[in-house]
C-alpha positions in Angstrom: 56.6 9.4 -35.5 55.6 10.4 -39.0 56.3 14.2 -39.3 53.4 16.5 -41.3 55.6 18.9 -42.5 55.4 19.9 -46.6 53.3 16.5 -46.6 51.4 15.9 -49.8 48.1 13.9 -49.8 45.4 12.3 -51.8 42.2 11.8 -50.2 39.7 9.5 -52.2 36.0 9.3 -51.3 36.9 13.1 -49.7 33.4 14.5 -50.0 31.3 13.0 -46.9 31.9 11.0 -44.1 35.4 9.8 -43.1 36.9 11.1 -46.0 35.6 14.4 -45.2 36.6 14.5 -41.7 39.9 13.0 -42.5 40.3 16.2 -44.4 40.1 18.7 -42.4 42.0 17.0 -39.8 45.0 16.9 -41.8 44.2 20.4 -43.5 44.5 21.8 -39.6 48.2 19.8 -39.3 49.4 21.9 -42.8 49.3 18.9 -45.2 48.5 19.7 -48.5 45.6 18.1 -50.1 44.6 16.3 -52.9 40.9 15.8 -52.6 38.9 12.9 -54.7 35.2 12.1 -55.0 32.8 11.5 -57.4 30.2 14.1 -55.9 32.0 17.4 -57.3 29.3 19.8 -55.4 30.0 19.0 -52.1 33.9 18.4 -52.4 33.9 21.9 -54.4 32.7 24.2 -51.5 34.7 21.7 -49.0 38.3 22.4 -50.9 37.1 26.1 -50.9 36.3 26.4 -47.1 39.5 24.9 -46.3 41.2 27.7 -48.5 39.7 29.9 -47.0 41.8 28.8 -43.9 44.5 28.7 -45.2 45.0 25.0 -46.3 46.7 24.0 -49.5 43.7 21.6 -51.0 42.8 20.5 -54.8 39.9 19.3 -55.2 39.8 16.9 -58.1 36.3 15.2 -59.4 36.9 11.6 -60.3 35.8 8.4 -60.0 38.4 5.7 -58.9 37.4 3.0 -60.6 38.4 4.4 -64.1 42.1 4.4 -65.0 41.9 8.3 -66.8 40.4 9.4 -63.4 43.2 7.8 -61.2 46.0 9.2 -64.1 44.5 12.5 -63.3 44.6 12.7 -59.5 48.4 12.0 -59.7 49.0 14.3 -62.3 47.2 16.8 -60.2 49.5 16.1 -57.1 52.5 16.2 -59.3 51.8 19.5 -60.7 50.3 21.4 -57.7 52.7 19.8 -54.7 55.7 18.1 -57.1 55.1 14.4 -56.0 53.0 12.1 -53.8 53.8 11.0 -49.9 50.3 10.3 -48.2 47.8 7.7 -50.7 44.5 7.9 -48.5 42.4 4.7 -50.0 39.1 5.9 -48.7 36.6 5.8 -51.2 33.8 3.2 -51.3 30.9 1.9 -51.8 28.3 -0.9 -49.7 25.4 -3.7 -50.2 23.2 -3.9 -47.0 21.0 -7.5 -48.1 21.4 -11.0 -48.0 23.1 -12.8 -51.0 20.3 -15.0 -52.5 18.4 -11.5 -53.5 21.5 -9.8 -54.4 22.6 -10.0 -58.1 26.3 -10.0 -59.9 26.1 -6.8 -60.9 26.0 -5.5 -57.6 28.9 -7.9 -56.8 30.5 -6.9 -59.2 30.3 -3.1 -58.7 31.4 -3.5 -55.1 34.1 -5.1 -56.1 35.3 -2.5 -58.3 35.0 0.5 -56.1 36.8 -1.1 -53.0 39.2 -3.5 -54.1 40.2 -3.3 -57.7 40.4 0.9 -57.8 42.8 0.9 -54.7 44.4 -1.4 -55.8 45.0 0.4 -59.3 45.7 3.5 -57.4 48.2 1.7 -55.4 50.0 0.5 -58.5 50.1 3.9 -60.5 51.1 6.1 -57.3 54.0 3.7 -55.9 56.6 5.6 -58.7 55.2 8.8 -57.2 55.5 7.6 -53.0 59.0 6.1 -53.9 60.5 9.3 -54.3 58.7 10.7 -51.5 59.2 11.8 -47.3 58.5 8.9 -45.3 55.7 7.6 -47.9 53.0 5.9 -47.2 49.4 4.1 -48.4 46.4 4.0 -46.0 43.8 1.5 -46.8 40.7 1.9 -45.2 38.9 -1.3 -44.6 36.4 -2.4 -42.4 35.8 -5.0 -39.7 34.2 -7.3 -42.4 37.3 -7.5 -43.7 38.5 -9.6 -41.3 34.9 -11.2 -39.9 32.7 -12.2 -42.5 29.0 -11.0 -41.5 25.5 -11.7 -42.5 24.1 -9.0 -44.3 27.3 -7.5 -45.6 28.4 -10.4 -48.2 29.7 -8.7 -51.4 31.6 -6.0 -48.6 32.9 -8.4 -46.6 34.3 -10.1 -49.9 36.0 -6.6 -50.8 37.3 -5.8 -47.9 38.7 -9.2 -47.0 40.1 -8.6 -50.5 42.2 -5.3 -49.4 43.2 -6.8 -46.6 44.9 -9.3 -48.1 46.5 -7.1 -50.9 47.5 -4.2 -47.8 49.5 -7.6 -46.2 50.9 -8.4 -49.4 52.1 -5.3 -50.9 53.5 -4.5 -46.7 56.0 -6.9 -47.6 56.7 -5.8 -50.7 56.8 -2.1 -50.8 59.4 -2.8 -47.9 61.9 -3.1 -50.0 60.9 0.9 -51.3 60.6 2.4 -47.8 56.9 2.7 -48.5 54.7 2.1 -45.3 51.0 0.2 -46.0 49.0 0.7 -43.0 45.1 -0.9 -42.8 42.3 1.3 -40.7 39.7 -1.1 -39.8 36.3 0.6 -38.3 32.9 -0.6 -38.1 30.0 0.6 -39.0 30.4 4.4 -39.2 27.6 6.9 -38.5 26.3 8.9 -41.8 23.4 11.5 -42.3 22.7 9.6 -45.2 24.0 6.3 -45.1 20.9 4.6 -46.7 21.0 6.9 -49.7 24.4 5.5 -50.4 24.1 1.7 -49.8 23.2 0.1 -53.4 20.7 -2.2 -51.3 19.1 -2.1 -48.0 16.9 -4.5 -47.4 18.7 -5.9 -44.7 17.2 -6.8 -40.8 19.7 -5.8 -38.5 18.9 -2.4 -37.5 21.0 -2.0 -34.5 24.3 -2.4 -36.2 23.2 1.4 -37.3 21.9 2.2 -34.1 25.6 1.4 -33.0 27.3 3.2 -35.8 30.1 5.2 -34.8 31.0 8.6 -36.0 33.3 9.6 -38.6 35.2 11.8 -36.8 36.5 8.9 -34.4 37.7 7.1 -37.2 39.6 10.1 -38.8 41.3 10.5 -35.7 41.9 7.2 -35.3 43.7 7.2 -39.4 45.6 10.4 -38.4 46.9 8.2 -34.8 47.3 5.3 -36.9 49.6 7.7 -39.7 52.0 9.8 -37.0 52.4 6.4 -35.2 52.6 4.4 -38.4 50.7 1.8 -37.3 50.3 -1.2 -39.6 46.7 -2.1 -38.4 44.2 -0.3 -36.4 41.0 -1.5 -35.2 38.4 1.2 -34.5 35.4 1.5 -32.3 34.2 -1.2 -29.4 31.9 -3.0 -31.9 35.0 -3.5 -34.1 37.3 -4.6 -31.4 34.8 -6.4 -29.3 33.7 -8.9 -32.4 37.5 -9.0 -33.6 39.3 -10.1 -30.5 36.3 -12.7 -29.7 36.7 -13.9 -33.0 40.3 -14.7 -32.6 39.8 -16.7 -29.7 36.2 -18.1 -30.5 35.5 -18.3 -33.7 33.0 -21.1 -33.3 31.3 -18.8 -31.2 30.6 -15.9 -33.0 29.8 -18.0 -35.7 26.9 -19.7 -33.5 25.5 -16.5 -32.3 25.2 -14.7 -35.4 23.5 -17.8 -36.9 20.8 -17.4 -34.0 20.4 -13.9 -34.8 19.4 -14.4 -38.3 17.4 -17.1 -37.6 15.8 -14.6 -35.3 15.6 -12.0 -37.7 14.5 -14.7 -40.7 11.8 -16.8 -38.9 9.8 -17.8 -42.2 
């Protein structure tokens, strides 16, 4: 069992959603916070609430994908806590559309934002965790990154992306007592998801219908943290589609060609 005490954490993608909830989850178990999103409003009066309670928390505006920001979130934990034990790899960013319509620079963008950026802020902080208490990197994923699905390609490419790299660097970082645990939800419930996606023009409305909430999943990263679990799978729809899939591949692959035919008639 991981133990909270004096644990020091950055949180990226801290101002909605999981990241958000993840937050003041942790804030209530006494970890001090580094908290990281591009939106500096919201992530402001956030960090200022949780003061208010009592929390140690930083907030810190940046965006991950650009090496000065990531410099300045560690520098920020170093000064304010003196080191690093807890790298939350939340932030990121989605494409809900089909690929012939899509375009590179969309790819290319999703691309940055979930794979390359952790994966930068994995290589800058591992001095940092190395000298820390029972350190440890928390990639959150997504179901699509180990089930491709229509709809979702340039985020399933991503996320199959991080997975690869968490199962990779697990091995690795072994060897520096530094944990790499993978959170994999589905689709998680958001106020304003379609504001955020960088398309929607896809035809599967009842994967949002099905969405589950952000709080599940926080509680689910802070289960998968204390238990140090090395992959965690959360919500039915992510489970469900996951544990067919490993059995029946063929299968899924069937029915979610009939759906978009469905969906697709013309």
């Amino acid at each position: 069992m991981r133990d909270w005490r004096d644990c020091r954490a950055i949180i990226t993608g801290a101002s909605r959603g999981i990241g958000r909830c993840l937050a003041e989850k942790l804030a209530q178990r006494g970890v001090q916070l580094i908290l990281a999103a591009r939106s500096e409003p919201p992530l402001r009066e956030m960090a200022e609430r949780l003061s208010r309670g009592g929390s140690a928390v930083t907030a810190v505006a940046a965006d991950v994908t650009l090496a000065e920001d990531r410099e300045r979130l560690l520098d920020a934990a170093k000064q304010r806590w003196g080191g690093l034990d807890l790298l939350v790899n939340n932030a990121g960013v989605a494409s809900f559309g089909h690929f012939d319509s899509s375009s590179e620079d969309i790819l290319r963008r999703v691309m940055e934002v979930n794979f390359f950026a952790p994966a930068e802020m994995m290589r800058s902080a591992l001095p940092m965790l190395m000298k820390g208490r029972q350190p440890a990197v928390v990639n959150v994923a997504s179901l699509c990154g180990r089930r491709g699905l229509p709809g979702w390609p340039e985020h399933c490419a991503s996320k199959f992306a991080l997975v690869g790299l968490s199962e990779a660097l697990r091995g690795e970082f072994a060897r520096f007592d530094v944990d790499v645990l993978l959170v994999l939800p589905g689709l998680v419930k958001s106020d304003d998801l379609g504001r955020h996606l960088l398309r929607n023009e896809g035809r599967m409305p009842e994967l949002f219908e099905n969405a589950q909430p952000p709080e599940e999943v926080a509680d689910a990263i802070v289960r998968a943290i204390e238990r140090n679990c090395r992959e965690t799978h959360v919500g039915r729809q992510a489970r469900w589609l996951l544990r067919v899939n490993r059995w029946a591949p063929r299968l899924v692959d069937r029915l979610l060609a009939r759906k978009v035919r469905q969906l697709y008639p013309e």
